[in-house]
C-alpha positions, 0 to 999 in steps of 0.5 A: 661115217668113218674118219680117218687118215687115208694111207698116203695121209699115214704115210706122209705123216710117218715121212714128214718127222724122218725128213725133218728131225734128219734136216734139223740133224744136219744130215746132209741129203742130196737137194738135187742131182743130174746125170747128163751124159753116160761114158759112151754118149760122152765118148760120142760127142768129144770124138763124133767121127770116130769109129771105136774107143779102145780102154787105154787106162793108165797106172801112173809110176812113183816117177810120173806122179811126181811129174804130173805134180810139179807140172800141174802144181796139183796132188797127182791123186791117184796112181790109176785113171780110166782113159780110153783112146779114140780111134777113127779106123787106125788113126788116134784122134785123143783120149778120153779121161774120166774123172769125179771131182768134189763141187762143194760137198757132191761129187762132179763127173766129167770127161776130158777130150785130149789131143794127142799133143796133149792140149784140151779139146773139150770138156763134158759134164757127165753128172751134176749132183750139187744143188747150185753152181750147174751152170758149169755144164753152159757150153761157154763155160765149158768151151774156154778149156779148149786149146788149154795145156797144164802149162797155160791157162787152166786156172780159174782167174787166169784162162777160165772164168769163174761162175758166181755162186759156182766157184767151188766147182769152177775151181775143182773142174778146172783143177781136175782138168789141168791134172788130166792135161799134165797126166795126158803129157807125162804118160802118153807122150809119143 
């Protein structure tokens, strides 16, 4: 009778030290990651009735950015932000922007419903990768944004809720969302 490992036993314990020696290295490896939504399923639940989304993605000047910034107290980040305006036949129903924020070490993916008066429809969570703090993606949280300017209410603390154990995200995702709102103000007003 012949004893040995079998391959999955081999390979398990080739994997096992790799695993360990890269946890006791303080490798940081992603406990847990989700993709919910795509762009396209996105666009579909913030804007069901409409009938084509056009890419109306934005290249903010020097000038808007310095606006953006002084109206939502925030870093303006970025010059170019991929949005795209939601269209039923020929009237404009919003704006969808797409934006990735840190939670606390991962990236969040999320999408923003703007009114065309520049007010926050909705908020959907595209991709989740933190292991803790997912319950931002819970409707209740997420419907506290609606109604919202970069003006009033988009702070955690002062119109959105913080999530305990969530905080990190909280904060960016709300953050990340009055930037939007005031990009939305500063760079599509009519």
């Amino acid at each position: 009778m012949k004893f040995g490992r079998s391959p999955v036993a081999s390979t398990m314990m080739l994997a096992l030290p790799a695993l360990v020696g890269g946890v006791l290295a303080g490798v940081a490896t992603p406990a847990f990651a989700a993709q919910y939504l795509t762009v396209e399923q996105a666009q579909r639940v913030l804007y069901p009735e409409a009938t084509r989304f056009d890419d109306t993605s934005l290249q903010l000047t020097t000038d808007q950015m310095r606006q953006v910034e002084k109206l939502s107290g925030l870093a303006a980040r970025s010059v170019g932000w991929r949005v795209f305006a939601a269209y039923k036949n020929n009237q404009l129903l919003g704006h969808v922007f797409l934006d990735d924020v840190i939670g606390k070490v991962e990236l969040i993916s999320y999408a923003v419903a703007v009114a065309p008066d520049g007010g926050v429809q909705q908020i959907e969570i595209l991709a989740y990768r933190e292991s803790h703090g997912f319950e931002i993606r819970n409707l209740a949280w997420r419907r506290q944004f609606a109604g919202k300017t970069a003006q009033a209410g988009l702070k955690v603390g002062e119109g959105i809720a913080n999530i305990s154990g969530a905080t990190l995200s909280c904060t960016h995702v709300t953050d990340g969302v009055r930037r939007i709102a005031a990009i939305a103000q500063v760079a599509l007003k009519a």
